[in-house]
KOLVEX-159235 format. One line per 3 residues: number of its first residue (from 1); their letters; for each residue x, y, z of C-alpha. Coordinates in steps of 0.02 Angstrom, whole numbers. Example, Ala and Ser with C-alpha at 12.3 -4.5 7.8 and 13.67 -1.06 7.14 Angstrom:
# KOLVEX-159235
1> as> 615,-225,390; 684,-53,357
# end
This chain:
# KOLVEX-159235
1> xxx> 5058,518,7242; 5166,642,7304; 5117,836,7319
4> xxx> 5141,957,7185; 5303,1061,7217; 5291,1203,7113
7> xxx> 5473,1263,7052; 5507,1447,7111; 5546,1549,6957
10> xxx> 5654,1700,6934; 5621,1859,6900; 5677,1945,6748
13> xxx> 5682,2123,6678; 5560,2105,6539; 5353,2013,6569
16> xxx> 5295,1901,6484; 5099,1906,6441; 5006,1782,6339
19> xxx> 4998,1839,6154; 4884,1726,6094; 4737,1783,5983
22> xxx> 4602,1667,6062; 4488,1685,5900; 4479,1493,5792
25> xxx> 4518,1538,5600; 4402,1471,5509; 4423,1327,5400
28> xxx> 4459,1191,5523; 4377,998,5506; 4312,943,5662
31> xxx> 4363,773,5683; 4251,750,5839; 4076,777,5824
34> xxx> 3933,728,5951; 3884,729,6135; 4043,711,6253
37> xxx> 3951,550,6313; 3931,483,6141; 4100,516,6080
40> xxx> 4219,495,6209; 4231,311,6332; 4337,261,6474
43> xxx> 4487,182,6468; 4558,89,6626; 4707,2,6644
46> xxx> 4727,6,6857; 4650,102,6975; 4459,164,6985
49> xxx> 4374,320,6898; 4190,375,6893; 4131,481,6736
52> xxx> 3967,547,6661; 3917,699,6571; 3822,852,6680
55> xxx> 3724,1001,6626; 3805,1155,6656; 3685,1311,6705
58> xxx> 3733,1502,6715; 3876,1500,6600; 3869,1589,6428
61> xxx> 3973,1445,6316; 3982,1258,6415; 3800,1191,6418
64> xxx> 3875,1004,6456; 4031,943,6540; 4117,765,6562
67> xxx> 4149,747,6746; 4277,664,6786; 4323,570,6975
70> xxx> 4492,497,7025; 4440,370,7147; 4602,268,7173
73> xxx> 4726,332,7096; 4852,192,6961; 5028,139,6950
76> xxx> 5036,277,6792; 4908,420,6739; 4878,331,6561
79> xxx> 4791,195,6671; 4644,314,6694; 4569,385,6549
82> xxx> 4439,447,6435; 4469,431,6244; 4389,469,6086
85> xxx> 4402,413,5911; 4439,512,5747; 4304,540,5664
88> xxx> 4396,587,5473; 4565,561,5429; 4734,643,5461
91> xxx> 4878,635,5364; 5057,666,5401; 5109,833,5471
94> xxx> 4932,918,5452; 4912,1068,5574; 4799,1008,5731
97> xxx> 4736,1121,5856; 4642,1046,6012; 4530,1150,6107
100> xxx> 4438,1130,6272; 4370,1204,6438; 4424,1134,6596
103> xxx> 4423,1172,6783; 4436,1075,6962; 4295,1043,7066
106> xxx> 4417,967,7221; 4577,877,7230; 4653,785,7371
109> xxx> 4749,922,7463; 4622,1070,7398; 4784,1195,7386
112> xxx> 4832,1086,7239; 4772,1118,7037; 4677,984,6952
115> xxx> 4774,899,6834; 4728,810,6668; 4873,734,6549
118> xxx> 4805,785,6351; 4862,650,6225; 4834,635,6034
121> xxx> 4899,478,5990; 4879,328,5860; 4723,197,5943
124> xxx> 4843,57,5952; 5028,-2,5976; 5139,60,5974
127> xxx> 5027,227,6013; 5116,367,5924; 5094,505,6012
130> xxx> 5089,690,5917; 5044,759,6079; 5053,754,6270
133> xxx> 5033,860,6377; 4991,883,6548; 4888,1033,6611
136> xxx> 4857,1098,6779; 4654,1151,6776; 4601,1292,6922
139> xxx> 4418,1297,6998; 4381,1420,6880; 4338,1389,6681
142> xxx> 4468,1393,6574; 4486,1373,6386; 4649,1292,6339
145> xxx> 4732,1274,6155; 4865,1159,6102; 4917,1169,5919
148> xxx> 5010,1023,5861; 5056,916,5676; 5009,749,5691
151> xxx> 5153,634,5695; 5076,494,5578; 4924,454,5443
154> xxx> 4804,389,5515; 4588,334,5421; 4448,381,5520
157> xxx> 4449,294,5685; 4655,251,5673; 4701,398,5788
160> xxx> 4618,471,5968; 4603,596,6069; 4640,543,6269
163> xxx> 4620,636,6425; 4723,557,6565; 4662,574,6751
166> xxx> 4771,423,6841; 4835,535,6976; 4794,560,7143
169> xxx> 4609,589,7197; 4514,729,7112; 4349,788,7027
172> xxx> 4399,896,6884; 4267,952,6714; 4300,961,6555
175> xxx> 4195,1036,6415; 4176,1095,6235; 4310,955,6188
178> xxx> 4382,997,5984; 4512,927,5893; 4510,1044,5723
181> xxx> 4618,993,5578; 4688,1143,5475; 4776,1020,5354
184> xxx> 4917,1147,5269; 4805,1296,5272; 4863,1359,5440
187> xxx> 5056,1316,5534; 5039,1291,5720; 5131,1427,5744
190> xxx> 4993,1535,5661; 4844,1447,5783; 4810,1506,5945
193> xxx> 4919,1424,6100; 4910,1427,6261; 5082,1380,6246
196> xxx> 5159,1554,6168; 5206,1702,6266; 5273,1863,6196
199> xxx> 5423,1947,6280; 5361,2124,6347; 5426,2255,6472
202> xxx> 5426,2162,6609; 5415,1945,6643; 5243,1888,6700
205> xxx> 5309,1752,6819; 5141,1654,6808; 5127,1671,6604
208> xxx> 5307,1573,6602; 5281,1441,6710; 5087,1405,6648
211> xxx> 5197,1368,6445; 5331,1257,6518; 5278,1080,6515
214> xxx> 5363,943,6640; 5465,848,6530; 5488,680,6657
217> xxx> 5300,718,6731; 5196,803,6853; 5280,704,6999
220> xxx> 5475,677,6958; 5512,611,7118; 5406,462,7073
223> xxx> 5462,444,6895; 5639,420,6942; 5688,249,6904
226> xxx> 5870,155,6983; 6001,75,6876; 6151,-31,6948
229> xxx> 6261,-114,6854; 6422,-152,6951; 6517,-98,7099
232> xxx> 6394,-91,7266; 6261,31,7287; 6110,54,7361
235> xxx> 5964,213,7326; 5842,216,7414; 5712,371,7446
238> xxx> 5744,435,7639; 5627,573,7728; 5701,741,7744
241> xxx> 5662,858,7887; 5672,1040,7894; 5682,1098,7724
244> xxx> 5555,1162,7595; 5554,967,7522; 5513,791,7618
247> xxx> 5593,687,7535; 5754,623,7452; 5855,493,7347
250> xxx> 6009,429,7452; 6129,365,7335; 6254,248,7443
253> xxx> 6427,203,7330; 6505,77,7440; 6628,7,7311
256> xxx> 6674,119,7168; 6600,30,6984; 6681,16,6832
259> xxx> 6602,146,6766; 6514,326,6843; 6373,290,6739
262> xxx> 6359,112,6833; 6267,190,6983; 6114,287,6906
265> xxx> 5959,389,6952; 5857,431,6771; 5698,449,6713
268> xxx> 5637,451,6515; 5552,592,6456; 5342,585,6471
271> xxx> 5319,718,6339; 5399,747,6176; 5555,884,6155
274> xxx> 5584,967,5993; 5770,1013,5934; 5805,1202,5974
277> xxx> 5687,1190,6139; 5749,1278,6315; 5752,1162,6446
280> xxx> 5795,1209,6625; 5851,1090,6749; 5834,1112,6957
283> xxx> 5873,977,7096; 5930,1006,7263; 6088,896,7334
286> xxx> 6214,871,7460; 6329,755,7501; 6320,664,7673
289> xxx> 6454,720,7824; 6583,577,7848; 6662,600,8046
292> xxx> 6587,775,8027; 6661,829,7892; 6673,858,7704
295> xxx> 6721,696,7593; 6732,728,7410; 6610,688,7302
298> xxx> 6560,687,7114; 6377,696,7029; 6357,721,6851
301> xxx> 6165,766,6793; 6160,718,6595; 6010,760,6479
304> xxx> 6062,613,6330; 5963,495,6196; 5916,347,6256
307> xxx> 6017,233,6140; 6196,280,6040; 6243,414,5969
310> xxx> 6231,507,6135; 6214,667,6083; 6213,740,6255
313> xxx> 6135,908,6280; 6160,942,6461; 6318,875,6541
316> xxx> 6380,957,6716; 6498,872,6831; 6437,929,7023
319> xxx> 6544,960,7169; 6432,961,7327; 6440,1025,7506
322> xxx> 6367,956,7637; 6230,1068,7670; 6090,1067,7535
325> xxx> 6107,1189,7378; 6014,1235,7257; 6062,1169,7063
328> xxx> 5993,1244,6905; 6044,1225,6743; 5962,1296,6573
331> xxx> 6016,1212,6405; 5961,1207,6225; 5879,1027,6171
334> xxx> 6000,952,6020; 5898,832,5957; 5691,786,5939
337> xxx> 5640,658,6042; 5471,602,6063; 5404,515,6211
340> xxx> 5538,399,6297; 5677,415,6195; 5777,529,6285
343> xxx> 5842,505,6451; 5879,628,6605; 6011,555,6715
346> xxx> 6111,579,6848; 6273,482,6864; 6318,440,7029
349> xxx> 6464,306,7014; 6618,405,7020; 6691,393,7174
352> xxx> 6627,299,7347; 6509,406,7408; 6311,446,7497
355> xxx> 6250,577,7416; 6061,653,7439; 5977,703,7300
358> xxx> 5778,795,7303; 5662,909,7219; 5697,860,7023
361> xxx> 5620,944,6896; 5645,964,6728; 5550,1103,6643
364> xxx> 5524,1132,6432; 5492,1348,6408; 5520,1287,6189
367> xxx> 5553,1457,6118; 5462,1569,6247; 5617,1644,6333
370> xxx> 5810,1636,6293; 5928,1515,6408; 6014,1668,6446
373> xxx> 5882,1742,6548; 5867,1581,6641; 5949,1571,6806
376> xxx> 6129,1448,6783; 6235,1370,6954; 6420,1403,6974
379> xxx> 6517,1279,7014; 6643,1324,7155; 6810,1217,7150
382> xxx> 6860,1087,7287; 6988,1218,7360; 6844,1351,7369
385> xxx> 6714,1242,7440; 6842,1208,7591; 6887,1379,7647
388> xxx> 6715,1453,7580; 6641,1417,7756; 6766,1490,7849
391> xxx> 6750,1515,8045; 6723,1701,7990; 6574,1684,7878
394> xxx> 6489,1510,7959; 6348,1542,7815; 6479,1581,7661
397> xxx> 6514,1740,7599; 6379,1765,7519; 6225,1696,7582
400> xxx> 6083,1769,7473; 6141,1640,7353; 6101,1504,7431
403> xxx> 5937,1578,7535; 5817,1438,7514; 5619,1479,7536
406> xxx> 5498,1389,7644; 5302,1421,7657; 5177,1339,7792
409> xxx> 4988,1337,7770; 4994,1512,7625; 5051,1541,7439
412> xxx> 5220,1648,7416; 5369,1667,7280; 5546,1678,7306
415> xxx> 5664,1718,7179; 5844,1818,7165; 5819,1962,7066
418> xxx> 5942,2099,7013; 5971,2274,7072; 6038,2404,6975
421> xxx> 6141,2564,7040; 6195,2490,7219; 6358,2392,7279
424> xxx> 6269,2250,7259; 6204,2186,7102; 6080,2043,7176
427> xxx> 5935,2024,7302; 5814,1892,7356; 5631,1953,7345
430> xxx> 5506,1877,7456; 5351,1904,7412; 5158,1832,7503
433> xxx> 5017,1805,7398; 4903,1775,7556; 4876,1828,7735
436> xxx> 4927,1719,7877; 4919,1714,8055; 5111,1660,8095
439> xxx> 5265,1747,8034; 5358,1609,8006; 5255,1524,7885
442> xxx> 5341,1613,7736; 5518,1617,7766; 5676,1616,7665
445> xxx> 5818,1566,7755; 6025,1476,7765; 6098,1358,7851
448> xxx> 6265,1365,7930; 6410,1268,7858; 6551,1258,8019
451> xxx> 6537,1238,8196; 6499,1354,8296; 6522,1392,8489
454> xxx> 6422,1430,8617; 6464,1635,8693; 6529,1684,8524
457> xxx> 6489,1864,8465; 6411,1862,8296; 6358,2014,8199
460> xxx> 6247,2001,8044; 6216,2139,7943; 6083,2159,7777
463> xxx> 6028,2283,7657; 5835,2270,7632; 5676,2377,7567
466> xxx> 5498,2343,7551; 5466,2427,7361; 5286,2443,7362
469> xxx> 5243,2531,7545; 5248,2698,7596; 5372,2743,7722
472> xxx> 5218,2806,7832; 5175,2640,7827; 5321,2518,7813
475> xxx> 5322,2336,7799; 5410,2221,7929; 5522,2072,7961
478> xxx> 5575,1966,8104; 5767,1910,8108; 5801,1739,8189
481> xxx> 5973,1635,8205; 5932,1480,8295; 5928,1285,8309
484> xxx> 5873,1216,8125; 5759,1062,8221; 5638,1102,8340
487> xxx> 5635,1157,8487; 5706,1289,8372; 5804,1376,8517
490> xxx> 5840,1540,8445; 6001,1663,8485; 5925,1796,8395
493> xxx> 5741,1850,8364; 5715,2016,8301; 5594,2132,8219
496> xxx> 5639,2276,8117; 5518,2395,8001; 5570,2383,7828
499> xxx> 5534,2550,7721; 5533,2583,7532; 5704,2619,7511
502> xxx> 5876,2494,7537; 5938,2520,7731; 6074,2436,7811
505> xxx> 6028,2348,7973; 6167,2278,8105; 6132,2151,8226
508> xxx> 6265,2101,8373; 6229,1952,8460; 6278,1808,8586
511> xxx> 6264,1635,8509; 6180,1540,8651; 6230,1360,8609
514> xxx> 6369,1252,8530; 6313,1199,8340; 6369,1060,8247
517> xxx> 6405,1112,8030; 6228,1141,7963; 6131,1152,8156
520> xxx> 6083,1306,8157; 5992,1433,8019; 5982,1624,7983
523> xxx> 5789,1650,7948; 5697,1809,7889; 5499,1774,7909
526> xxx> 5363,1902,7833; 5207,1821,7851; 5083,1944,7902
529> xxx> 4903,1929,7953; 4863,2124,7891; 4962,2147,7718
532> xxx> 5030,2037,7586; 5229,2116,7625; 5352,2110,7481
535> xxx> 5516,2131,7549; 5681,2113,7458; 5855,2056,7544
538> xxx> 6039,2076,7507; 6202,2083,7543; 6175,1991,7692
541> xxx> 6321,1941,7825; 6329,1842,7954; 6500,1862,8047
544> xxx> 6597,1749,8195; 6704,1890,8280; 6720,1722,8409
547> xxx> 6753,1784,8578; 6881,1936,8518; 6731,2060,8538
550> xxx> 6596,2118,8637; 6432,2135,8596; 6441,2313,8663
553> xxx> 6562,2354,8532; 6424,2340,8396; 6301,2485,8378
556> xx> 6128,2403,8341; 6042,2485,8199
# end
């Protein structure tokens, strides 16, 4: 299994904080009841998985806990499971809330969460499922609630309750396991959720992405599935070097299909979407240099039902460049579909072309934020992607657009956020959530887009501000334009001391080296071994006087 990527979020001018009122009404049936090793059984299907119940000492609530062991991780995280019968029946559309504790003990990269899929679901085919969802557990306890209405009828013993561990190795706990039927008494909107967030002042990055559930699973890299019907083609997954990813799909069109929809790269949905639901969309792509330069190229990324009509509710036809940009789209769900009957595509097939395509995810946020405050690409034309990188501006005009974070061995964010009251209306805020010994490992940085020679002057000039130091104290940065692959051979390496309030810094320089399109980066690192720096970056420009200048003719500030 691959790692986690966690999708970098935006931030907003409002926060959003759980509203949830923790506190069970009264009234619910249990339809559980028992110890956790009476009640609930394994389940496997592929792989290996160790269970047993423990005692839990020095905490106020759990007293027991199922312990749970990935040993060798399945095909598919339904291969590994525990499940447990209904106990009383359920009838159509009854108000269900399940409720448990759970937390990891150690996973295979210990920087990752645990993760546990949670699955209501009819106790044979076709396995009806009124729920699933997948939850990422920390090392601390945690109670969890997931109100639902149960998609079917179902006697005593007709329905279950599953928790699915069939991903890669882990020990994770689970405890105080209840699945409490309300019948009409309460909606599920009226239940507690750990699901619901209330819009305040400000957006609580970590409340929004805890709701949003991955609609095409925890790893979408490995739920992508290939579809060729005609023409020639050929995907295949290809490692990636240098970027914040590892990994991509190369889509090779050698002769054009019928059809654009001939040469595809889907996946179904794992968990169920309800009509009116915000989903957001985010790949990275690019399409591959032909004789160094730019061929044309067409992707469209769909979000249809899986058989006619195809209502489509996302459908965005992509020019691409040939360095890697970011893609993000937000759109409102049409239709309900429960588990595998929708489909998110992309459609590769209309043109002859290799095209890279990495870092899919497909988020649902339901009704806990509006699409508008949900970050949306614009498409440039063909005739603006060619003189975009100009030999002026060899990393675009405007470069915080498409400043791309990476993070070594610590935890950060990275996120475009908007500033009010300057001649700018945009920044990118960088911000470390641990110490580290190496400045580099938090970054956010560009690549170029043109060729670029060696002895020309460049001059790059910013606008930043650290908002949370003193300017006693100030935060810092180092500045590097260099080689993108190692040896890394860098024209520029500079620190400057960043202060509370937006300066404008100039930087001449000599570019030491001739660069192919896409060689060489503009980095800013901020890792710090002494502070956790939060530094915010814009109107950045990076500008090829070529050999007209001098670098004496540019005061350095």
């Amino acid at each position: 299994m691959k790692k986690i990527v966690l999708l970098t979020l935006f931030t907003f001018n409002t926060i959003l904080g759980f509203s949830q009122n923790n506190k069970i009404p009264e009234g619910g049936i249990n339809l559980l009841s028992g110890k956790l090793n009476k009640i609930f059984s394994p389940a496997i299907n592929g792989g290996k998985m160790e269970w047993r119940t423990i005692p839990i000492k020095n905490h106020p609530i759990i007293k027991s806990a199922l312990h749970l062991t990935t040993v060798s991780p399945p095909k598919d995280m339904w291969e590994l499971q525990v499940v447990a019968s209904t106990q009383a029946p359920v009838e159509e559309g009854d108000n269900l809330l399940l409720v448990f504790y759970g937390r990891k003990l150690s996973t295979y990269d210990d920087k990752d969460p645990g993760l546990v899929a949670c699955v209501f679901e009819k106790s044979s085919p076709d396995w009806n499922k009124s729920i699933h969802h997948f939850t990422e557990l920390d090392k601390e306890w945690k109670q969890y609630f997931y109100p639902f209405k149960s998609a079917g009828t179902y006697k005593a013993g007709e329905a279950q309750v599953g928790f699915q561990i069939g991903t890669k190795q882990q020990m994770i706990e689970l405890a105080n396991i209840q699945i409490l039927n309300f019948k009409k008494k309460y909606d599920e909107n009226q239940l507690p959720s750990s699901l619901r967030v209330d819009v305040k002042d400000v957006h609580d990055l970590e409340a929004v992405a805890e709701t949003a559930s991955k609609v095409i699973g925890p790893y979408p890299m490995n739920s992508m599935k290939i579809h060729i019907t005609s023409g020639l083609a050929e995907i295949k997954k290809v490692k990636v070097e240098n970027q914040s990813f590892t990994e991509a799909f190369q889509v090779n069109v050698r002769v054009q299909p019928k059809n654009p929809e001939d040469v595809q790269l889907l996946s179904a949905n794992t968990l169920k979407v309800s009509e009116g639901d915000i989903l957001h969309v985010t790949f990275k792509a690019r399409v591959v240099p032909k004789d160094k330069k730019r061929p044309n190229s067409t992707l469209y990324c769909l979000y249809e039902p899986n058989k006619p009509p195809l209502t489509r509710s996302l459908n965005e036809n992509i020019p691409l460049d040939t360095v890697w940009r970011d893609f993000s789209y937000p759109f409102v769900c049409k239709e309900t579909y429960e588990s595998g009957f929708s489909i998110f595509s992309f459609y590769c097939g209309a043109i002859t072309q290799t095209i890279e395509i990495a870092d899919i995810q497909v988020l649902n946020y339901r009704t806990n934020i509006t699409i508008d405050k949900l970050p949306k690409s614009k498409h440039k034309t063909t005739a603006e992607m060619e003189n975009a990188a100009t030999d002026k501006y060899p990393a675009g005009k405007d470069p915080v657009s498409n400043l791309m974070m990476m993070v070594f061995n610590a935890k950060a964010t990275g996120q475009k956020v908007p500033v009010l009251g300057k001649e700018f209306t945009e920044c990118y805020q960088l911000t470390a959530a641990s110490l580290t010994e190496n400045a580099k490992d938090i970054q956010c940085f560009v690549n170029t887009e043109v060729a670029i020679k060696k002895g020309d002057v460049f001059v790059l000039t910013f606008y930043a501000r650290s908002p949370k130091v003193k300017s006693t104290a100030p935060a810092s940065i180092l500045c590097n334009f260099g080689k993108a692959t190692p040896n890394y051979d860098k024209s520029l390496t500079k620190r400057v001391s960043i202060g509370p309030a937006w300066k404008l810094y100039t930087m001449p320089f000599v570019v030491l080296q001739d660069f192919e399109p896409g060689a060489a980066k503009l980095s800013f690192y901020i890792g710090s071994s002494t502070s956790m720096q939060s530094i915010e970056i814009a109107k950045v420009q990076l500008i090829d006087y070529k050999k007209t200048k001098k670098i004496t003719d540019f005061p350095l500030k």
